[in-house]
N, CA, C and O atoms as a Tripos MOL2 file, in Angstrom:
@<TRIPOS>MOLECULE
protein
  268   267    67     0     0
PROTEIN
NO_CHARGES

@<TRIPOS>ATOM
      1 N           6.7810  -16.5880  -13.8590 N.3       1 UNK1
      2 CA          7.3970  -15.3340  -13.4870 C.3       1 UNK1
      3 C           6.3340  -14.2670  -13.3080 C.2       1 UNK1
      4 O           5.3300  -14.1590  -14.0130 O.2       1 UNK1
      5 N           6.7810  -13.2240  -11.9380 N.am      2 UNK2
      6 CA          5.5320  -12.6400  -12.5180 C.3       2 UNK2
      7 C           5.8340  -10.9730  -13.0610 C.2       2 UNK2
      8 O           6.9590  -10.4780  -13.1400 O.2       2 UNK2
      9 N           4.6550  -10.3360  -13.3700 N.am      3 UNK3
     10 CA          4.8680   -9.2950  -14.1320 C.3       3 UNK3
     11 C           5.2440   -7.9170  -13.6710 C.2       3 UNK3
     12 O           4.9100   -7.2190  -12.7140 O.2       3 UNK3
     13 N           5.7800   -7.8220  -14.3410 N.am      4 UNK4
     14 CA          6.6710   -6.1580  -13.8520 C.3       4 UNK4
     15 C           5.5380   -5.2520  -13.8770 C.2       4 UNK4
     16 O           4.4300   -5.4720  -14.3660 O.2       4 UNK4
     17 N           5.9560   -4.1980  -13.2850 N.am      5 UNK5
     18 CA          4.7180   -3.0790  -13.2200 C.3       5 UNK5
     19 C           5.6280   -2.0580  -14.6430 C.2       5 UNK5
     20 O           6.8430   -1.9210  -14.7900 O.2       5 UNK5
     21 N           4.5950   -1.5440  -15.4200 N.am      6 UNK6
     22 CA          4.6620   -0.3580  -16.4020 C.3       6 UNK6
     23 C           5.1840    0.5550  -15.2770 C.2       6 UNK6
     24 O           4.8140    0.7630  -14.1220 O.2       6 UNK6
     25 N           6.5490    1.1910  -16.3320 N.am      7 UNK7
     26 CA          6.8210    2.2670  -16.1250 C.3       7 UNK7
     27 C           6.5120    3.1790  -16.7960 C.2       7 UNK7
     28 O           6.3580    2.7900  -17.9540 O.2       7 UNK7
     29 N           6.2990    4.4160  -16.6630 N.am      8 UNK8
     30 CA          6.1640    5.5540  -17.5830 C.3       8 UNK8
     31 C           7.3340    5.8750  -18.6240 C.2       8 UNK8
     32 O           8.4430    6.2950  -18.2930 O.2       8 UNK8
     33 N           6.9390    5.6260  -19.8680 N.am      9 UNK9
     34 CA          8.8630    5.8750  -20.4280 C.3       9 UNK9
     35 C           9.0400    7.5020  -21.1270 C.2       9 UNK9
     36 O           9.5840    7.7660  -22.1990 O.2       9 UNK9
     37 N           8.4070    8.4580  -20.1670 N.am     10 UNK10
     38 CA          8.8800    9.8150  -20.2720 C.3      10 UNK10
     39 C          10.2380    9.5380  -19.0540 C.2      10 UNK10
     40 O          11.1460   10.3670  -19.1220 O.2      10 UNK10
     41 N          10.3820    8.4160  -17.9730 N.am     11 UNK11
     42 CA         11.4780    8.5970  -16.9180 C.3      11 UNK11
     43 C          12.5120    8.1860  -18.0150 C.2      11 UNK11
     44 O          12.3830    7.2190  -18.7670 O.2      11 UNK11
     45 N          13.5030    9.0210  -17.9940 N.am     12 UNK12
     46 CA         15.5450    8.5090  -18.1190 C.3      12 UNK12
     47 C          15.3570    7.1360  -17.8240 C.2      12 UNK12
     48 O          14.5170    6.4850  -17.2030 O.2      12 UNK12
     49 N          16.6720    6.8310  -18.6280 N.am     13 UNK13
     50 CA         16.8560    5.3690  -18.2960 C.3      13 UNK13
     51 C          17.6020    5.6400  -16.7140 C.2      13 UNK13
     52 O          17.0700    4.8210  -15.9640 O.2      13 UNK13
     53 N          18.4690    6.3450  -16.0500 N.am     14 UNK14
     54 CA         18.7670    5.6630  -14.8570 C.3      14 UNK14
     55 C          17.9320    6.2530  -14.0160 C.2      14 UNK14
     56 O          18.3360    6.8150  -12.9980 O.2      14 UNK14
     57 N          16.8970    6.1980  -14.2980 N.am     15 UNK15
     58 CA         15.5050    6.5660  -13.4030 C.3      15 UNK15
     59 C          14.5630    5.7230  -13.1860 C.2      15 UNK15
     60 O          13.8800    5.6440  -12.1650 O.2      15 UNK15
     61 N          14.4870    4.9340  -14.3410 N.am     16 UNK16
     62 CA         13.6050    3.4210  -14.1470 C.3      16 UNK16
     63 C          13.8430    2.4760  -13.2190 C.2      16 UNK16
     64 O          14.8700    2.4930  -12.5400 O.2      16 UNK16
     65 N          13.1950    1.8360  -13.1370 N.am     17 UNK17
     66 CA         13.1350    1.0720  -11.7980 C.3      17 UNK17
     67 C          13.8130   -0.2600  -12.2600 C.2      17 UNK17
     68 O          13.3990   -0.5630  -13.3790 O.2      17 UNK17
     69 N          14.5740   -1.0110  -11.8430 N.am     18 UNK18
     70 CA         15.5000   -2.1020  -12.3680 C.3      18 UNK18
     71 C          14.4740   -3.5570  -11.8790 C.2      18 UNK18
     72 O          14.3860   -3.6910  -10.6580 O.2      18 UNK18
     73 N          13.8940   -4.3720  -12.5410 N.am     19 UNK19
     74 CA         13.2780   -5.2950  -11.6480 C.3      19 UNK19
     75 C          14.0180   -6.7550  -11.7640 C.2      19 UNK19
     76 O          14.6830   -6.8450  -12.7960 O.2      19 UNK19
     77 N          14.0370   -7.6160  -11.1430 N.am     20 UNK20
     78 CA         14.1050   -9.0060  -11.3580 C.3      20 UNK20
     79 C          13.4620  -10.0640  -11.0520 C.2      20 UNK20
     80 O          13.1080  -10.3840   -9.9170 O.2      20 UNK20
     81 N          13.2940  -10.6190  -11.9910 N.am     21 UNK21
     82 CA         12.3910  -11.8930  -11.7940 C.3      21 UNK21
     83 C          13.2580  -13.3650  -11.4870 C.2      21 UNK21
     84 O          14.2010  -13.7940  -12.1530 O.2      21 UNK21
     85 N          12.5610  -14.0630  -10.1290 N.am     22 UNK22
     86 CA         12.8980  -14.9680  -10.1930 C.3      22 UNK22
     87 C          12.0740  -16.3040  -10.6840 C.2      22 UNK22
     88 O          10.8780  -16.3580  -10.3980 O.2      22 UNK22
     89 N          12.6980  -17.4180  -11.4380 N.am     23 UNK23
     90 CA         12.1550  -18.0960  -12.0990 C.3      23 UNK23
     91 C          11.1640  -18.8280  -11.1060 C.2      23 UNK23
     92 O          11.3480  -18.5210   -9.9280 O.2      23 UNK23
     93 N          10.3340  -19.5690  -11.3040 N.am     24 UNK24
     94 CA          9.4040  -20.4840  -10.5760 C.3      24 UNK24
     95 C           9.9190  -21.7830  -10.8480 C.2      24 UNK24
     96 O           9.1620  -22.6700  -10.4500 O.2      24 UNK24
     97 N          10.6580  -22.0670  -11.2380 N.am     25 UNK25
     98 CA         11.2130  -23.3020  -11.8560 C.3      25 UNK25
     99 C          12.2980  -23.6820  -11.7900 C.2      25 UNK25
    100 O          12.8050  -24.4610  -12.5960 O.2      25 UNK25
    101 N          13.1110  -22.9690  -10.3510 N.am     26 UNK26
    102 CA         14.3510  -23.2710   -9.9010 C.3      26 UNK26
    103 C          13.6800  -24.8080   -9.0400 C.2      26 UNK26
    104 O          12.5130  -25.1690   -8.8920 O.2      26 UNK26
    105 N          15.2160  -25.5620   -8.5170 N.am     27 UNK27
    106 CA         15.0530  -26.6720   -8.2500 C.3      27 UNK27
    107 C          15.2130  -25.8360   -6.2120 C.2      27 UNK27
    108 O          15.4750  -24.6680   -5.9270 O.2      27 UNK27
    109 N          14.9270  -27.0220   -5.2380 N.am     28 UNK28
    110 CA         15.9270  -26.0620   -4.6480 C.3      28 UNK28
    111 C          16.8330  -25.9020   -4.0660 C.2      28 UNK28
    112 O          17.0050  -25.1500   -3.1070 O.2      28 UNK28
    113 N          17.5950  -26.6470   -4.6110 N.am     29 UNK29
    114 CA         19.1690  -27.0780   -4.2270 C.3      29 UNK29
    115 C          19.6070  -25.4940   -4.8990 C.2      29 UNK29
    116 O          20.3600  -24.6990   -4.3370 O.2      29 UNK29
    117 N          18.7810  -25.2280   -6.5270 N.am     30 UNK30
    118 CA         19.2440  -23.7330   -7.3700 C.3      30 UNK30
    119 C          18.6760  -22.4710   -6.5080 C.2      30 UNK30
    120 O          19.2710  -21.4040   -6.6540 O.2      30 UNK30
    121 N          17.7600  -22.5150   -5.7770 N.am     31 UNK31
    122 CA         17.0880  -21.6170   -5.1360 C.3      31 UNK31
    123 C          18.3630  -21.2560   -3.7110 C.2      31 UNK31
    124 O          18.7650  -20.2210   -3.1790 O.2      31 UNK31
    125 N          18.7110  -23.0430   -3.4910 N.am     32 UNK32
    126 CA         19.6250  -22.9040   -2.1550 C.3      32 UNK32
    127 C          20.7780  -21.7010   -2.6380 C.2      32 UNK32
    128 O          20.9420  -20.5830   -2.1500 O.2      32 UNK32
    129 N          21.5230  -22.3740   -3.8030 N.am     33 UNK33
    130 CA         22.8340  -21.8750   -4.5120 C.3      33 UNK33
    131 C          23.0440  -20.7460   -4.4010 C.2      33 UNK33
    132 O          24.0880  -20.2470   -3.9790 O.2      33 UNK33
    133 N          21.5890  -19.9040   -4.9480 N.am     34 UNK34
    134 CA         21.7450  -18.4220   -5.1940 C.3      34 UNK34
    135 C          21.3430  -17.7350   -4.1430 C.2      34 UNK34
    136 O          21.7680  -16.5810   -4.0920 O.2      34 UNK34
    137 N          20.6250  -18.1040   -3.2490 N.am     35 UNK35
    138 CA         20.6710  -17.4750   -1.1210 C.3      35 UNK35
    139 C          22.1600  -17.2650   -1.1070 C.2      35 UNK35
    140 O          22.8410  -16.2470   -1.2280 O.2      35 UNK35
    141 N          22.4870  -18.6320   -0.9080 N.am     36 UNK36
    142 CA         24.2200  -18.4490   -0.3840 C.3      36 UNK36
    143 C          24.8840  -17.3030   -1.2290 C.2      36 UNK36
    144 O          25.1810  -16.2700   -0.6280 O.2      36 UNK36
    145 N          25.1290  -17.3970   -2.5080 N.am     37 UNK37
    146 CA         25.8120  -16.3470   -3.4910 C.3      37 UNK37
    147 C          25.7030  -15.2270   -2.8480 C.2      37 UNK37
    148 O          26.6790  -14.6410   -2.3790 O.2      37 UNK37
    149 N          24.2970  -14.7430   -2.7430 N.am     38 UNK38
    150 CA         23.9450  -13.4530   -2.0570 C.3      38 UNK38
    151 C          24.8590  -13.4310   -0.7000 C.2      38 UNK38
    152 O          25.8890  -12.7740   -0.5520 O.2      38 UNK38
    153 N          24.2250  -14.3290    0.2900 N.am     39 UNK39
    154 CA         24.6730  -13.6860    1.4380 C.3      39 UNK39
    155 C          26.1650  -13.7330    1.5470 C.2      39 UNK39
    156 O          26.7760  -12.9940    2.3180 O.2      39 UNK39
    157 N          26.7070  -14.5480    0.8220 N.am     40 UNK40
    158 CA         28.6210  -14.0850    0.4850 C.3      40 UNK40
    159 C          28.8960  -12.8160   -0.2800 C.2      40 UNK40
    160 O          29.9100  -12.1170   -0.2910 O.2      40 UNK40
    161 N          27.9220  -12.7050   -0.8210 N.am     41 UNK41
    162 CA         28.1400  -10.9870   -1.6480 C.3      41 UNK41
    163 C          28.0890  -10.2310   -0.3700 C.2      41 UNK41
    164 O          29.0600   -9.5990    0.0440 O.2      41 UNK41
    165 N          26.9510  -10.2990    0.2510 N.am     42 UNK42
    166 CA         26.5370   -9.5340    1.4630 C.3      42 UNK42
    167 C          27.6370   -9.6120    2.1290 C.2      42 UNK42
    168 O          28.3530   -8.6870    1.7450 O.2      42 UNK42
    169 N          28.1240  -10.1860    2.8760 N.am     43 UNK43
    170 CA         29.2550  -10.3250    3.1190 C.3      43 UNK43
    171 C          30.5170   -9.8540    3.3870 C.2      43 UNK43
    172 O          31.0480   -9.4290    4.4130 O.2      43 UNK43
    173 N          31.0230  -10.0720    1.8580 N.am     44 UNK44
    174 CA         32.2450   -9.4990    1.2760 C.3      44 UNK44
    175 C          32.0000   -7.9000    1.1830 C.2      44 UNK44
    176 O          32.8450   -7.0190    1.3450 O.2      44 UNK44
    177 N          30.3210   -7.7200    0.8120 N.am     45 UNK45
    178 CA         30.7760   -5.9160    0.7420 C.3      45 UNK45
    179 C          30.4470   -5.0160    2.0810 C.2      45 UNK45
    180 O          30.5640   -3.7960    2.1970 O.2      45 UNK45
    181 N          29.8740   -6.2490    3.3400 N.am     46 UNK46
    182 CA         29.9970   -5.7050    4.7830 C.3      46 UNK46
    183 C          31.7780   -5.4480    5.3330 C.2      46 UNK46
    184 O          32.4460   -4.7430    6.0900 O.2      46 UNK46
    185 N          31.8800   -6.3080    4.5740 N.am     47 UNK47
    186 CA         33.3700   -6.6570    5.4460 C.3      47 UNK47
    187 C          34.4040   -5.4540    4.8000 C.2      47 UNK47
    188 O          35.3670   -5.0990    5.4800 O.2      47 UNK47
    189 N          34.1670   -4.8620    3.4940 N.am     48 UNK48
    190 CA         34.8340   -4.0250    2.5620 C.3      48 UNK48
    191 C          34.3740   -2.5700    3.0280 C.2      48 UNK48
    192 O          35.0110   -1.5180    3.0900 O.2      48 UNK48
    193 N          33.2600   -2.8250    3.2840 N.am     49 UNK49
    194 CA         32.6700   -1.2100    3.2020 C.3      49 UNK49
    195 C          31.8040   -0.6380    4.7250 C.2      49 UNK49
    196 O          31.0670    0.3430    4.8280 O.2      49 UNK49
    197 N          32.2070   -1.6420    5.7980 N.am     50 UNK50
    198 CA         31.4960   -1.5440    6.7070 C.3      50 UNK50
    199 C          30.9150   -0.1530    7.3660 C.2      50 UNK50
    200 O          29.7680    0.1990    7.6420 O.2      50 UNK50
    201 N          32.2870    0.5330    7.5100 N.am     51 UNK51
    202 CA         32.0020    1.8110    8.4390 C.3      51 UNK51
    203 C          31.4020    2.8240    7.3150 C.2      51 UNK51
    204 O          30.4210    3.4780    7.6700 O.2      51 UNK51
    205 N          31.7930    2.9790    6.2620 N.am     52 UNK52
    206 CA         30.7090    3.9300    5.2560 C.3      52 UNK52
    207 C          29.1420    3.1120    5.3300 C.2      52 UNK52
    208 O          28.1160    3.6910    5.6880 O.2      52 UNK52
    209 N          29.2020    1.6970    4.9240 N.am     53 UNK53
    210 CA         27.7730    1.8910    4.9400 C.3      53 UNK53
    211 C          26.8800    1.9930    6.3970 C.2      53 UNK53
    212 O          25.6640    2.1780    6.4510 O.2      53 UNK53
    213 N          27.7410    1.8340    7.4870 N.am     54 UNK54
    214 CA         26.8230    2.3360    8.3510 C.3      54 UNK54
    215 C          26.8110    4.2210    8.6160 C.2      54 UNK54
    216 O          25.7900    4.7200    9.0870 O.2      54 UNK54
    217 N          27.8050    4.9590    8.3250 N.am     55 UNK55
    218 CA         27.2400    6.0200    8.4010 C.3      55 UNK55
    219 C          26.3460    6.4370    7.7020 C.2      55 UNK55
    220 O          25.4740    7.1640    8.1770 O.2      55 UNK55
    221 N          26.3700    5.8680    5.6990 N.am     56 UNK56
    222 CA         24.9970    6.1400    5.1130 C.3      56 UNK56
    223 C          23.5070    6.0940    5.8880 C.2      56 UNK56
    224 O          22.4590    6.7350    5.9590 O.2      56 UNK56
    225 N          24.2120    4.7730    6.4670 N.am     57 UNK57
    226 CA         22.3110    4.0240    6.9930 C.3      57 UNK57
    227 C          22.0220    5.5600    8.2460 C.2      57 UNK57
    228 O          21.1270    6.4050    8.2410 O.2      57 UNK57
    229 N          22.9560    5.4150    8.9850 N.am     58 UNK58
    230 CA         22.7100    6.7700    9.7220 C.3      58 UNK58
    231 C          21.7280    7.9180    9.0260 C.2      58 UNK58
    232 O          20.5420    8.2180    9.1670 O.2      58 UNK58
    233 N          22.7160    8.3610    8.2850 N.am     59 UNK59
    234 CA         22.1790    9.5090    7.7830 C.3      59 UNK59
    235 C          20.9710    9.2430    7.1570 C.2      59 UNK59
    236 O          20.0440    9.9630    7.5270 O.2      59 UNK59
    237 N          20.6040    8.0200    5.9140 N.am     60 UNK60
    238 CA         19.6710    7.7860    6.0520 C.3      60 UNK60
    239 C          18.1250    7.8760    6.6290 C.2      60 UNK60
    240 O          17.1000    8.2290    6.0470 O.2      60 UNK60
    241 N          18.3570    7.3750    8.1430 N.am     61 UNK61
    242 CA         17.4990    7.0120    9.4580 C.3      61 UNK61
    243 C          17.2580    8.8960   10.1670 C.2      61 UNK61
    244 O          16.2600    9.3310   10.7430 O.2      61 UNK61
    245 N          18.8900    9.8320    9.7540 N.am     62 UNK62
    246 CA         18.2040   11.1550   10.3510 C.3      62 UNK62
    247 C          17.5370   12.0630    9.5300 C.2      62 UNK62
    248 O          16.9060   12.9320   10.1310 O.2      62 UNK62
    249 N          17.5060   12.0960    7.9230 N.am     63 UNK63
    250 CA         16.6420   12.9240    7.5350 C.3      63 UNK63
    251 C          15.8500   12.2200    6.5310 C.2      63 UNK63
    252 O          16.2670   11.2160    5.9550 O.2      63 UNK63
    253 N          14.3440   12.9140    6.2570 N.am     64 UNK64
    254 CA         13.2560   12.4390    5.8170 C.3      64 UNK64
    255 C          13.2120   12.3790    4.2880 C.2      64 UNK64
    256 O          13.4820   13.2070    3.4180 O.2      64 UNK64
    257 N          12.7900   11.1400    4.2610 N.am     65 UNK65
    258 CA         12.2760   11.0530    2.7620 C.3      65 UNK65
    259 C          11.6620   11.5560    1.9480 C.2      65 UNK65
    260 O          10.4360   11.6260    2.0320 O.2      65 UNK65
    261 N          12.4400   12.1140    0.7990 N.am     66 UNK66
    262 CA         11.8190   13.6320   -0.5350 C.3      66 UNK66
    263 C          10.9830   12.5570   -1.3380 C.2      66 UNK66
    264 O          11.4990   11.4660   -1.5820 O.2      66 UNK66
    265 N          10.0760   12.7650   -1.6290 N.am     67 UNK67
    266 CA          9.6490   12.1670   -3.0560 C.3      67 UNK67
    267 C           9.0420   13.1620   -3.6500 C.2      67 UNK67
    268 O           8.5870   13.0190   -4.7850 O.2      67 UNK67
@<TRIPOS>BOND
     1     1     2 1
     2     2     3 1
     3     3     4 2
     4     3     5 am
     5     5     6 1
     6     6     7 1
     7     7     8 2
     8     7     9 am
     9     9    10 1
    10    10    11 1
    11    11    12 2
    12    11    13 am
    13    13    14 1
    14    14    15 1
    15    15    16 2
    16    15    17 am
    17    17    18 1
    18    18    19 1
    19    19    20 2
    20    19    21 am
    21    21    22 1
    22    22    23 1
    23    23    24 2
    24    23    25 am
    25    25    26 1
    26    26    27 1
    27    27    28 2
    28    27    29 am
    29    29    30 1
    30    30    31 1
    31    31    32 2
    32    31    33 am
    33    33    34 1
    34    34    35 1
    35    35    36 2
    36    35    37 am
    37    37    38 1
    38    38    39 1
    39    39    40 2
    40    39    41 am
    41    41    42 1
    42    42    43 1
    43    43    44 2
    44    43    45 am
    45    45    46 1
    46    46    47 1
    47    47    48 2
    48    47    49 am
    49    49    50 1
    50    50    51 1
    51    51    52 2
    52    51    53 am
    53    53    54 1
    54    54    55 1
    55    55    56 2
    56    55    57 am
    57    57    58 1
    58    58    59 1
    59    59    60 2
    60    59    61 am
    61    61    62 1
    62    62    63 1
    63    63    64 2
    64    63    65 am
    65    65    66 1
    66    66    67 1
    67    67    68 2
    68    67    69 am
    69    69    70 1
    70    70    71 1
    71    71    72 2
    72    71    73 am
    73    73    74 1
    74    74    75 1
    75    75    76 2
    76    75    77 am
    77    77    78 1
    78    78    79 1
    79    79    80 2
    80    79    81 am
    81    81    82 1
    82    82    83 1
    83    83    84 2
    84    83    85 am
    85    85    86 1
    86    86    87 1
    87    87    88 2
    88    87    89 am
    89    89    90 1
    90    90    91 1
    91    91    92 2
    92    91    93 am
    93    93    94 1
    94    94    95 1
    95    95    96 2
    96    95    97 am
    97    97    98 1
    98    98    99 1
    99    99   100 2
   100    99   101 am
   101   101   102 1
   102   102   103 1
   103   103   104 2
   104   103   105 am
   105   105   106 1
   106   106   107 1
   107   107   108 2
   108   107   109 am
   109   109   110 1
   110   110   111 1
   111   111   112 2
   112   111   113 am
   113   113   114 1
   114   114   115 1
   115   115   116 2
   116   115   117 am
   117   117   118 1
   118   118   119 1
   119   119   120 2
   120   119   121 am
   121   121   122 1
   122   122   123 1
   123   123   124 2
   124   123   125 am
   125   125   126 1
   126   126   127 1
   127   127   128 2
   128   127   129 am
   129   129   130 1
   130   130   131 1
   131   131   132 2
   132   131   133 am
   133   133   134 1
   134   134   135 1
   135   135   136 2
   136   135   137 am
   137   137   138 1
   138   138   139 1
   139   139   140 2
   140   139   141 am
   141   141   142 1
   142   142   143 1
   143   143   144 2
   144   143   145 am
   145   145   146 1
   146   146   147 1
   147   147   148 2
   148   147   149 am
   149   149   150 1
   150   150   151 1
   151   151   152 2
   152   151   153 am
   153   153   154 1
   154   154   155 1
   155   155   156 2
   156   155   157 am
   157   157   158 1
   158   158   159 1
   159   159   160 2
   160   159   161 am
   161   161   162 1
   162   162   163 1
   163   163   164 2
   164   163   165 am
   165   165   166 1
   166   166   167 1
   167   167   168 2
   168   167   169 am
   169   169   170 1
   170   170   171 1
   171   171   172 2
   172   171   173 am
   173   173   174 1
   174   174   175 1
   175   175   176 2
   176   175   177 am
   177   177   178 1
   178   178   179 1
   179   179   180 2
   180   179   181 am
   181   181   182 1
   182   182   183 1
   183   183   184 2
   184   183   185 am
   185   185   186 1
   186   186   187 1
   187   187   188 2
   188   187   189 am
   189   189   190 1
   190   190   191 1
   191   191   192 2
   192   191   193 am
   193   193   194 1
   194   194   195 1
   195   195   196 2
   196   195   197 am
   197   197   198 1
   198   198   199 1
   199   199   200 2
   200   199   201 am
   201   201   202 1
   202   202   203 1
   203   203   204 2
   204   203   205 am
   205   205   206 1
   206   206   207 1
   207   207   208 2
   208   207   209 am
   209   209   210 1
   210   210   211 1
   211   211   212 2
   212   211   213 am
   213   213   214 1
   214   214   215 1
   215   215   216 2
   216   215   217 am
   217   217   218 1
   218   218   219 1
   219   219   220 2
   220   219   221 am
   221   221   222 1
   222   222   223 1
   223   223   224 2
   224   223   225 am
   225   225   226 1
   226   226   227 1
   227   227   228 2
   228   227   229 am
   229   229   230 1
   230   230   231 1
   231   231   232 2
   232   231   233 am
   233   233   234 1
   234   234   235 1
   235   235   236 2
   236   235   237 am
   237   237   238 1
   238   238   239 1
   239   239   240 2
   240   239   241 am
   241   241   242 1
   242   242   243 1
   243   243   244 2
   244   243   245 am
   245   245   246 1
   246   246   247 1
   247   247   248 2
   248   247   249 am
   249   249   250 1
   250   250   251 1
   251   251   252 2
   252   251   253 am
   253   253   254 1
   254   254   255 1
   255   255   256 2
   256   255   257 am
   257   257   258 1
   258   258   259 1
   259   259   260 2
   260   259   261 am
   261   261   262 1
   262   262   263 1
   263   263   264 2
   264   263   265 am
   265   265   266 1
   266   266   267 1
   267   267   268 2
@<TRIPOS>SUBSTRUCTURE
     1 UNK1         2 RESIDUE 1 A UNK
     2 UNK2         6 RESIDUE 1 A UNK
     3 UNK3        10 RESIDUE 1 A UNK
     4 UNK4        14 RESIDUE 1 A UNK
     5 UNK5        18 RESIDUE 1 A UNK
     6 UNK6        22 RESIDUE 1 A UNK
     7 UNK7        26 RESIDUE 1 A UNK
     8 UNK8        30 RESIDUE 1 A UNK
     9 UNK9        34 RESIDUE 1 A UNK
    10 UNK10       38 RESIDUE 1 A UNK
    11 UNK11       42 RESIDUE 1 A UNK
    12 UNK12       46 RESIDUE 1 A UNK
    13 UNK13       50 RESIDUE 1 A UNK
    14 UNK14       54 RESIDUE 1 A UNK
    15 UNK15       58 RESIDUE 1 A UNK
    16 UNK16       62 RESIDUE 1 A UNK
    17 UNK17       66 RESIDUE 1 A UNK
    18 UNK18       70 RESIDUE 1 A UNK
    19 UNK19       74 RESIDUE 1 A UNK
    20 UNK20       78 RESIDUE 1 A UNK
    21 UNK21       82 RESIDUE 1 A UNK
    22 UNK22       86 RESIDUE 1 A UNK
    23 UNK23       90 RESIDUE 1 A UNK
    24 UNK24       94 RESIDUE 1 A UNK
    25 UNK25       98 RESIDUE 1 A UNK
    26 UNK26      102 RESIDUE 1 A UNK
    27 UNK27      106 RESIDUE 1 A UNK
    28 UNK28      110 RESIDUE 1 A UNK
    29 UNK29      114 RESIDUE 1 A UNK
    30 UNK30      118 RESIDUE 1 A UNK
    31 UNK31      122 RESIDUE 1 A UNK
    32 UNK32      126 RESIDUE 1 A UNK
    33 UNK33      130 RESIDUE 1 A UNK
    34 UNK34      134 RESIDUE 1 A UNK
    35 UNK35      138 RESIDUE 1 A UNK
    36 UNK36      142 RESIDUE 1 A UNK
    37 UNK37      146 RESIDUE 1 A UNK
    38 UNK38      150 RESIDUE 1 A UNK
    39 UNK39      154 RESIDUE 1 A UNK
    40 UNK40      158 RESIDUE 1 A UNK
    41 UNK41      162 RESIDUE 1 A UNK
    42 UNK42      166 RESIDUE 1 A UNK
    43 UNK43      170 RESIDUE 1 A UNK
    44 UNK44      174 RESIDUE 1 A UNK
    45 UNK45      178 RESIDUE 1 A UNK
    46 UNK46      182 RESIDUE 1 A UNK
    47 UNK47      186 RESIDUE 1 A UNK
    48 UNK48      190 RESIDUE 1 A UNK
    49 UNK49      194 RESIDUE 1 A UNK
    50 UNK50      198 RESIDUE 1 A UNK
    51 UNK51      202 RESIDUE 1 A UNK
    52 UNK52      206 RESIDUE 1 A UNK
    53 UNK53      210 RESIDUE 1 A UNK
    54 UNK54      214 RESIDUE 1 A UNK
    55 UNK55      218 RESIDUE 1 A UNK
    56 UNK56      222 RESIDUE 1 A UNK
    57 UNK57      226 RESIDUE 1 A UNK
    58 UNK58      230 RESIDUE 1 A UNK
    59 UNK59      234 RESIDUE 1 A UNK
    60 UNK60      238 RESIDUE 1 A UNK
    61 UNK61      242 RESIDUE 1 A UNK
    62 UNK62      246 RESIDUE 1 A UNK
    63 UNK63      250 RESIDUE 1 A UNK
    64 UNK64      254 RESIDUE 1 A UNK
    65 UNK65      258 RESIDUE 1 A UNK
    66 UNK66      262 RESIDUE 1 A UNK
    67 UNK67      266 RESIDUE 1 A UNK
């Protein structure tokens, strides 16, 4: 697995960065399993939420990124 980057822990918890590791030691029939899972998640929440998430992505794409 590999290693997460240090966060600073003066950030809030819903400010931290969420990471996940995937194992190195899936088979890949398990590697296959969990693609598919995803892209049926993907999916189900295109098919649920289509026209909001494309106006997000819009708005998104028209104004610039604060950091």
């Amino acid at each position: 697995m590999s290693k997460s980057p240090q966060t600073p822990p003066s950030l809030p918890a819903h400010l931290r960065p969420i990471t996940i590791d995937i194992p190195t030691t899936w088979t890949p029939e398990q590697a296959l399993a969990v693609f598919e899972l995803l892209h049926d998640l993907r999916e189900k929440i295109w098919d649920r939420y289509n026209y909001s998430l494309q106006d997000l992505l819009q708005q998104q794409l028209r104004s610039p990124r604060r950091r």
